[in-house]
N, C-alpha and C positions, 0 to 999 in steps of 0.2 A: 375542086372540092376543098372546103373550108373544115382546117380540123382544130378543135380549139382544146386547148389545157390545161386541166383542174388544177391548181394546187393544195395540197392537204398540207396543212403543220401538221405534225402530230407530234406530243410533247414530249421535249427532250428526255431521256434517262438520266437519272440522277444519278449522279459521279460520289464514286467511292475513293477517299481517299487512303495512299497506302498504309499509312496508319491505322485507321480505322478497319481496313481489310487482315490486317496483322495481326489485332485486336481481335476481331469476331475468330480468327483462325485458331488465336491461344487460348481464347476465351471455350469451346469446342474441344483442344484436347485436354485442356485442366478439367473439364466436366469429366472426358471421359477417362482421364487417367484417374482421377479420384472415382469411378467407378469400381475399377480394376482392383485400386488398392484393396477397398471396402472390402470387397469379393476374399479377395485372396487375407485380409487381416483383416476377420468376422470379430464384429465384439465380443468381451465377456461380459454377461451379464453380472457374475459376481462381481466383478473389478466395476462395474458401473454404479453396483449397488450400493461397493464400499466407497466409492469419489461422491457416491448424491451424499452416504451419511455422513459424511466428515466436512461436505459443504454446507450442510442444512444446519449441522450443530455449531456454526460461526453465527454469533450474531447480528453481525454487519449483516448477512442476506437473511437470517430473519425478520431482521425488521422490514426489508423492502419486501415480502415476502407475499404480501398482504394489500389490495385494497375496500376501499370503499366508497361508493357514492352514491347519491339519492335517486329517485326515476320513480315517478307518479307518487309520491309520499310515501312510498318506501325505501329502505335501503338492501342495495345490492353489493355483493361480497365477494372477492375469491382470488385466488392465486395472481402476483403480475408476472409483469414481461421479463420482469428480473430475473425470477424463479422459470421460467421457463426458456432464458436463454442458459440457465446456468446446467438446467437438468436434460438439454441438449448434447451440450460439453460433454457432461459425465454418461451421457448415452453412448454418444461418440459414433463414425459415420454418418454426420449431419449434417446439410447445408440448409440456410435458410437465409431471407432478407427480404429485403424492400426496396422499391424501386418507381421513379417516376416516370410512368411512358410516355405521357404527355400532360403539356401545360394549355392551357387557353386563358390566358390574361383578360383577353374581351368579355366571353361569359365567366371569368372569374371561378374558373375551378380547373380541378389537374386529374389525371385518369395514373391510377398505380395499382401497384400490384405486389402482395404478401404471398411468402411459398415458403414451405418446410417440407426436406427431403431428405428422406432416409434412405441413401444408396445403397444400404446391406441387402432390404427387402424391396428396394424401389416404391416404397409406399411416397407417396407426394399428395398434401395437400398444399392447393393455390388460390389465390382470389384475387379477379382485377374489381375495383370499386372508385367510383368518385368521389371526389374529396372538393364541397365547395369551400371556396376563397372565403368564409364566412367564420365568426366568434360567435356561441352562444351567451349573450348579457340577458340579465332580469330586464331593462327597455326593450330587446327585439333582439335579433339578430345584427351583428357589426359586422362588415365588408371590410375585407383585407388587401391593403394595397400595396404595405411595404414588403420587401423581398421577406426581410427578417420572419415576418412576422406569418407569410405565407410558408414556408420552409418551416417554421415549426408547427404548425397546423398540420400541415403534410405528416410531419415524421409524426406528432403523435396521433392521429387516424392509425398510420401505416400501423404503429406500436397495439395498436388493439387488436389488427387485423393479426398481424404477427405470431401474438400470444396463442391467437385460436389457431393458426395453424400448426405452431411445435406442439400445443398437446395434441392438437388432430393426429400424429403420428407416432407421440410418444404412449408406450401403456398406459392404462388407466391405472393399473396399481399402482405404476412405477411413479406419478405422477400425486396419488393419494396417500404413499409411504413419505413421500417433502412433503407434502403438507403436514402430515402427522407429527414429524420430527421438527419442522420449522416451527409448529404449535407447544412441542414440548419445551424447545430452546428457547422461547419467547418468555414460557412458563417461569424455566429457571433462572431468567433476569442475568443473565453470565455471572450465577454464583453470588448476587450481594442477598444481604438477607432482606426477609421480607418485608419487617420494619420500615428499612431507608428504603427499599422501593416504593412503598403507599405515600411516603412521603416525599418523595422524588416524584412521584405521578402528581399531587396534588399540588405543588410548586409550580411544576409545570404550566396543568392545566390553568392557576391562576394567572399566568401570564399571556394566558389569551383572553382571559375574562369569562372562564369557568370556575365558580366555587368547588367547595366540596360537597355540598348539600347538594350540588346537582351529579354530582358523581355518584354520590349516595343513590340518589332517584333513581339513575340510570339502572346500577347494579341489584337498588332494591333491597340493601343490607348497609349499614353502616361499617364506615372504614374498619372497626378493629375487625369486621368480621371477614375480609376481604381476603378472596384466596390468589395462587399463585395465579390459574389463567384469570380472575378477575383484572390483575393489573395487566396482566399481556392481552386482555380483549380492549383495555383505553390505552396500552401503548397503538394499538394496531390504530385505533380510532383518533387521536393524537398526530399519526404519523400523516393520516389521510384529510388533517382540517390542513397540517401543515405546506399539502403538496395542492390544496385546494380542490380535493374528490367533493367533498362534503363542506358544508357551514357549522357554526358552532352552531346557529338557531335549526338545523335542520338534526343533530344528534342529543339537543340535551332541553329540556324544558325549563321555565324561569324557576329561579330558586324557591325555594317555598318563603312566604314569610310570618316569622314568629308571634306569639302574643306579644313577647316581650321589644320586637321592633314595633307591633301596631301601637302600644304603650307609650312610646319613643316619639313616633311622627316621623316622617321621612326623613332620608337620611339625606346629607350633603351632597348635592350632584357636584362627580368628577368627572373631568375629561381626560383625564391621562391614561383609560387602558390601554395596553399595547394593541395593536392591529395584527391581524395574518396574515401578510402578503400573499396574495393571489398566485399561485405556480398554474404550471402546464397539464395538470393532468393524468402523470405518466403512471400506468396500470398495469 
C-alpha cells in the first residue's frame, strides 16, 4: 500500500517584537490607570468653568477661535480645533487624538482614526475614515506624492474629524458659553479703542487687496458707523482668507464705482498687490 503526503504551508505568525509587546502592555495600563484616576479625582465643574473663562478671555485663542470657509456658494462657520482642544483641557478627564492605521501608497490614500474620551463618564466618541492622497485645486483634483505633503493632508482631515469628536463629548452649554465669551473678547479688541481698530482693520484688509468700500458693502453701514463685533466679524473673516478657509473673491464683492472715477476713465493698472499665501486649512 502506497501512502502519499500533503504538504500544507500555512502562513507563518507574525512575530511580535519585545519592544513592541512592551509597548502595547503599558500602552493598556496607562488607559487603565488613567481610568482609575478619573474615577476616584471626578471634576469640578466650577473650576472647569472658571479655566474655560480666563481661557476664552485671552485673545490669542480668540482669534483662532473661529473659522470660515465656502461650500456650494455659501459660507459656513463655527468653532475650531483650537477652541476645542483648549475647552478639553479645562474639562479635564479627557483623552483624545489621531491616528494612522493604515497607509496604501498604491491606491494613494491612508485609513485613520479620530476619538475623544471622557473617562469620568466613559462617554467616547470615535471615527475611522479615509483620507485620499489627493489636494482639492480649482483644475481638478492633485495627487499627493511627497511624504511632506501627504502627512499634512492626513493630519488636517484628522483635525476636522477631531473637532466633532471633543464637542461630541463635551456639553453643549459648556461648549456655547466659549463661544459666547470668545465672541465677546473679540468684541473688546484687548482694550484698544475703537477708532484705531476700524483703522487697523482697514490697513489691513488693504494689504490683501480689499478696500474699504468693500468692507463698507459687506457690513452694509459705513466705517464711522461701525460697532465693536462689526470689526471682530472681519477680524474673524481676515483670520480665515489668511489661513486659506475662504478667498477674498468668495467674502467680498468688487468695489463699487464712482461718478467721479467714471468722470476720470480708468485708472492705472498695477501689479504690485500683495498675495495671500495659500495655508493648510486648519478648523
Amino acid at each position: 500500500m502506497t501512502t502519499s503526503h500533503v504538504t500544507v504551508n500555512l502562513p507563518a505568525q507574525q512575530r511580535v517584537s519585545q519592544a513592541t509587546a512592551i509597548e502595547q502592555s503599558r500602552a493598556a495600563a496607562e488607559v487603565q490607570a488613567a481610568v482609575v484616576v478619573a474615577q476616584q479625582c471626578p471634576r469640578s465643574v466650577q473650576a472647569a468653568l472658571a479655566q474655560m473663562a480666563e481661557s476664552c478671555k485671552q485673545q490669542a485663542l480668540a482669534e483662532r477661535a473661529f473659522y470660515r470657509y465656502g461650500r456650494g456658494g455659501s459660507t459656513v462657520s463655527g468653532p475650531t480645533i483650537h477652541l476645542a482642544r483648549e475647552l478639553a483641557r479645562c474639562w479635564g478627564n479627557v483623552q483624545y487624538g489621531i491616528a494612522e492605521l493604515s497607509r496604501d501608497d498604491a491606491a494613494g490614500m491612508s485609513e485613520m482614526q479620530a476619538f475623544a474620551w471622557d473617562l469620568q463618564t466613559n462617554t467616547r466618541s470615535a471615527q475611522v475614515f479615509i483620507v485620499p492622497h489627493m489636494r482639492d485645486k480649482k483644475g481638478g483634483a492633485e495627487r499627493l506624492t511627497d511624504l511632506r505633503d501627504i502627512y499634512e493632508n492626513n493630519a488636517n482631515m484628522g483635525a476636522r474629524r477631531l473637532r466633532e469628536a471633543i464637542f461630541a463629548i463635551l456639553p453643549p452649554w459648556f461648549t456655547e458659553q466659549a463661544k459666547d465669551l470668545c465672541s465677546q473678547t473679540l468684541a473688546h479688541g484687548g482694550g484698544k479703542p475703537l477708532a484705531q481698530r476700524i483703522a487697523e482693520a482697514v490697513k489691513g484688509f488693504e494689504g490683501i487687496g480689499v478696500v474699504a468700500d468693500q468692507l463698507e458693502q459687506k457690513l452694509g453701514r459705513t466705517r464711522d458707523r461701525w460697532t465693536e463685533h462689526d470689526v471682530a466679524q472681519l477680524g474673524v473673516v481676515y483670520k480665515s482668507i489668511q489661513r486659506g478657509e475662504v478667498t477674498v473673491a468668495d467674502e467680498f464683492p468688487p468695489a463699487r464705482v464712482t461718478a467721479a472715477e467714471i468722470t476720470a476713465g480708468p485708472a492705472p493698472v498695477t501689479t504690485d498687490w500683495p498675495e495671500v499665501a495659500p495655508a493648510g486649512g486648519d478648523e
